[in-house]
C-alpha positions, -999 to 999 in steps of 0.1 A, spaced: -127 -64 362 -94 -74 343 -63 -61 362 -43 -37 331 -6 -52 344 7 -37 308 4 -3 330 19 -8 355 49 -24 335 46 -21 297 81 -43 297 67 -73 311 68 -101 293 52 -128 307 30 -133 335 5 -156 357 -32 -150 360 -64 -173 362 -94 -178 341 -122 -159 353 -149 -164 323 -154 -184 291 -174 -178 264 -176 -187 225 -180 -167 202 -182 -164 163 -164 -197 160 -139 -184 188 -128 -192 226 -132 -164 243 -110 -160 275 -110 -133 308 -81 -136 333 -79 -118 366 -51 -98 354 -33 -97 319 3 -86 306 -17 -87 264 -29 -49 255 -66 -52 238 -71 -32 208 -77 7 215 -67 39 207 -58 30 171 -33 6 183 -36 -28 173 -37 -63 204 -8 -76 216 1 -111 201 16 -138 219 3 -172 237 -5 -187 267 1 -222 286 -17 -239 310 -6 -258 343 0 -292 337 -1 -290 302 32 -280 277 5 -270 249 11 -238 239 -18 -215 226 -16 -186 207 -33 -151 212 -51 -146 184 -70 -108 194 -76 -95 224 -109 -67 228 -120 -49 258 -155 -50 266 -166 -31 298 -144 -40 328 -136 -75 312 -106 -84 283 -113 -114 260 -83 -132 250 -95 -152 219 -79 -182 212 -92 -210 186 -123 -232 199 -101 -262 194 -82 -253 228 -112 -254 246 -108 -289 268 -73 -271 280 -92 -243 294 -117 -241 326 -127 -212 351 -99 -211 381 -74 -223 358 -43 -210 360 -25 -200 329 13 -185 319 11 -157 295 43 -143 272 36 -118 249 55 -109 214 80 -89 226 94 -76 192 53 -70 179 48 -52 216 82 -31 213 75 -22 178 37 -9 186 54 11 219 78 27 193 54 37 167 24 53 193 53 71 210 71 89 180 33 94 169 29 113 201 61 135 200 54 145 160 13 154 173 24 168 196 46 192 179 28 194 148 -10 204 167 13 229 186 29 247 159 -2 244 132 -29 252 156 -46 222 141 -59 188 158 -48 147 154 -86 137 140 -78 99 129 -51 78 140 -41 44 130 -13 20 136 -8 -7 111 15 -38 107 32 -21 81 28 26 88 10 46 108 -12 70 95 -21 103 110 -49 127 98 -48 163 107 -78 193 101 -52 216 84 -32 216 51 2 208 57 32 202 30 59 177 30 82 207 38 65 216 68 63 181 76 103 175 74 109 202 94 87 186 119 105 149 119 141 169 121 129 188 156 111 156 165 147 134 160 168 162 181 140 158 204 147 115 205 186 121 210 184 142 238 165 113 256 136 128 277 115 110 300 83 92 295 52 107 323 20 87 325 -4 102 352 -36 95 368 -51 124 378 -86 131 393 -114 150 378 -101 177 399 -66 178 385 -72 173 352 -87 207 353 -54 222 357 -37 201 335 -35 208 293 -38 181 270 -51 168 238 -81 145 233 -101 135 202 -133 135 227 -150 142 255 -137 115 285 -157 103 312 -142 83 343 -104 79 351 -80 95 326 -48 85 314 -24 113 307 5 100 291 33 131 287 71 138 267 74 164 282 79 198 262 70 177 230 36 165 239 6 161 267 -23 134 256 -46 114 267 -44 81 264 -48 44 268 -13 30 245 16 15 254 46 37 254 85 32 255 103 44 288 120 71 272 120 96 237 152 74 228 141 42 228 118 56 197 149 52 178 139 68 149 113 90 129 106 91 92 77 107 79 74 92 45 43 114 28 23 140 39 -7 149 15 -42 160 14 -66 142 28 -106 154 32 -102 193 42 -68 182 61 -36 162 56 -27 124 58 9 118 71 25 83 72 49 76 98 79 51 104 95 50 136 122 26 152 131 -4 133 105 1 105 121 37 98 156 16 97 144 -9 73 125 18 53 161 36 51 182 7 48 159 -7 20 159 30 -2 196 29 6 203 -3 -14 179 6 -40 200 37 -45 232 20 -44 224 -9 -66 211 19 -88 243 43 -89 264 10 -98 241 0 -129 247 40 -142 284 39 -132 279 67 -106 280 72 -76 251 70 -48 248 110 -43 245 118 -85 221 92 -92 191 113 -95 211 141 -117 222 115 -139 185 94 -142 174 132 -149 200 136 -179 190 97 -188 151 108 -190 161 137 -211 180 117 -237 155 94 -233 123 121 -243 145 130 -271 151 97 -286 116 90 -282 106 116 -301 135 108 -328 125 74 -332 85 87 -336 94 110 -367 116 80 -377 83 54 -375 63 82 -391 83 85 -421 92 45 -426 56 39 -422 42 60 -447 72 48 -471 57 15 -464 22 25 -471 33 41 -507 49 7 -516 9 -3 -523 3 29 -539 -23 20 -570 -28 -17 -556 -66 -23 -547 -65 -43 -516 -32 -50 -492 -28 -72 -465 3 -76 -438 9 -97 -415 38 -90 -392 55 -96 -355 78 -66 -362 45 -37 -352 29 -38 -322 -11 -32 -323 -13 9 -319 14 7 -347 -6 -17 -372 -36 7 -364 -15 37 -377 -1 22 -408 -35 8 -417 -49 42 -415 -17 53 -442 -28 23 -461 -63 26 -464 -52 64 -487 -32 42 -512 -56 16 -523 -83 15 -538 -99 -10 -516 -92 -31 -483 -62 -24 -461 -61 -52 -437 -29 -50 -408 -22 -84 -383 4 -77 -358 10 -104 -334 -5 -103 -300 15 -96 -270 -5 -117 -251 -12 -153 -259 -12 -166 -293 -32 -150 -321 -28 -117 -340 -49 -79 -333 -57 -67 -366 -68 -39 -382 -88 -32 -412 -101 0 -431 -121 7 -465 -127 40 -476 -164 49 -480 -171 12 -477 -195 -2 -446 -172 -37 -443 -188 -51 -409 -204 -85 -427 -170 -87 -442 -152 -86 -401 -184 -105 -388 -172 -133 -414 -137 -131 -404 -138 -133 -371 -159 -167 -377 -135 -182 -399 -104 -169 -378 -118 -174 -341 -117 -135 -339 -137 -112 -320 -143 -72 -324 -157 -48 -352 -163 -13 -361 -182 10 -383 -179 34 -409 -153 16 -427 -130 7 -399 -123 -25 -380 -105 -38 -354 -99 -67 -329 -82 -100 -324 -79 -134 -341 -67 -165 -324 -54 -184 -353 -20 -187 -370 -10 -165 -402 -16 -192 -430 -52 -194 -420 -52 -153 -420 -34 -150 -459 -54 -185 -470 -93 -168 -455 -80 -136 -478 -67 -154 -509 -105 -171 -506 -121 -135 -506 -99 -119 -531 -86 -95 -507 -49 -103 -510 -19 -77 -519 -25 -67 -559 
């Protein structure tokens, strides 16, 4: 049996233990000490990271996962470092304390905002997960983003006014008397781990010392999720960065509209407005220029344009306004966005003209077609090839 020393002290950094058991495993050396400072993954918490060294040697080894497996925790470490490592060997451990703090931080401010939000929703925690970058918390009841603010405000009055950290140990015959929450049904010793008037749990994480060491809480979403809600959660340093990031977005943003930090999202409101109405000036605008443009081939049998000034959706439209004025091909390039090479678009009233594109796109490196007098696609050629493949068919402007 591995001795849990993150228990007893979940601010120790660095310890010495000796090697029990080795194994390999999936391409891995697979390490048990007598007693270890590293958390193993559990609980939704991720391992501890951090290395170890060895006596005699000033190697040092990182920690690449640690897993619990029955009474024994595996310290995996690359198979390379196996000649360093034998059973009685004594080794010097230091965990990551900024990766350690960071995890205590997140699954204690996930604790107090459970806590509160189980109590005053009636509902239960049913999934819990803490990442590298959030932590995610599902719930079995609808709640909104509203409800879910009002949550993180209580929960941050509830950091500054600093209250204790309880972990207890009861036996079977305690625990009776003692409330709590718990995703399952326990067996053996249970860990109660309490902040006290926020929230009682069991549970096998690592915790800070007290609520104000969480630093900070920031739920950043809350939304619907199976019959429940997902919530994301920042706490500590990642709510700081989170803030301190939005903040300079914002301000960056308020200098490049000449505002300041607190108006920009009335003035990006009044900028969307005048931007929906240009947009729709500038439509009626295209609208009317390009059927003037069509009627400069009205009577003309066939007309062909190639341009960079259209994009494809564009030639697409005025082809359609073309194809009404001639009498027989109306044939739109536009230059590709991508790449080299045009999209065109081609139409022939009552006329079936897929030999016509099949040809084309032979001659012009193209690809695409259509039916029922309509074509389109792309060409990857240049526009001399485009008005010289034309001038061959008798297709041009006339």
């Amino acid at each position: 049996m591995t001795e849990k020393i993150f228990y007893q002290d979940a601010y120790l950094t660095e310890f010495d233990a000796t090697i029990k058991k080795i194994c390999e495993k999936e391409g891995m050396l697979l390490l048990s000490f007598d007693r270890t400072a590293f958390y193993p993954e559990g609980g939704g918490q991720g391992p501890d990271q951090g290395n170890i060294t060895t006596e005699g040697s000033t190697e040092i080894i990182p920690i690449l996962d640690v897993q619990e497996e029955g009474d024994e925790i595996w310290h995996h470490v690359a198979a390379e470092a196996k000649p360093l490592f034998s059973e009685g060997t004594i080794i010097h451990g230091k965990i990551d304390w900024e990766h350690r703090f960071d995890h205590m931080q997140q699954h204690s401010g996930e604790h107090i905002v459970s806590g509160m939000i189980c109590k005053e929703f009636h509902c239960d925690n049913v999934g819990f997960h803490l990442g590298e970058d959030e932590v995610t918390i599902d719930y079995n009841t609808r709640i909104s983003m509203e409800d879910a603010l009002k949550i993180e405000e209580k929960a941050n009055r509830y950091l500054w006014e600093n209250h204790p950290f309880i972990e207890l140990w009861p036996t079977q015959e305690e625990l009776k008397d003692i409330e709590y929450r718990s995703k399952k049904e326990l067996e053996g010793a249970v860990r109660i781990t309490q902040f006290p008037g926020a929230d009682s749990c069991a549970c096998c994480g690592t915790h800070v010392r007290s609520s104000a060491e969480v630093g900070l809480i920031k739920i950043v979403s809350a939304h619907n999720f199976h019959e429940g809600t997902r919530l994301v959660l920042l706490c500590g340093k990642r709510a700081m960065d989170f803030l301190n990031k939005n903040y300079q977005a914002n301000k960056q943003t308020a200098v490049l509209l000449s505002t300041k930090e607190e108006r920009t999202p009335e003035i990006v409101q009044k900028q969307m407005e005048d931007l929906i109405a240009l947009k729709a000036k500038m439509s009626r605008l295209e609208d009317d220029y390009f059927k003037l443009w069509a009627k400069s081939f009205q009577g003309q049998k066939n007309a062909l344009i190639v341009t960079d000034k259209i994009d494809a959706e564009e030639g697409r439209a005025l082809c359609d306004l073309i194809a009404d004025e001639v009498s027989g091909l109306a044939a739109v390039f536009t230059k590709a966005e991508e790449g080299s090479g045009y999209r065109y678009a081609c139409m022939q009233r009552g006329e079936e003209i897929s030999e016509l594109i099949k040809e084309m796109n032979t001659a012009l490196s193209g690809r695409g077609g259509g039916r029922n007098g309509f074509a389109q696609g792309s060409v990857q050629t240049d526009e001399k090839k485009i008005h010289t493949f034309f001038t061959a068919k008798n297709l041009t402007n006339e």
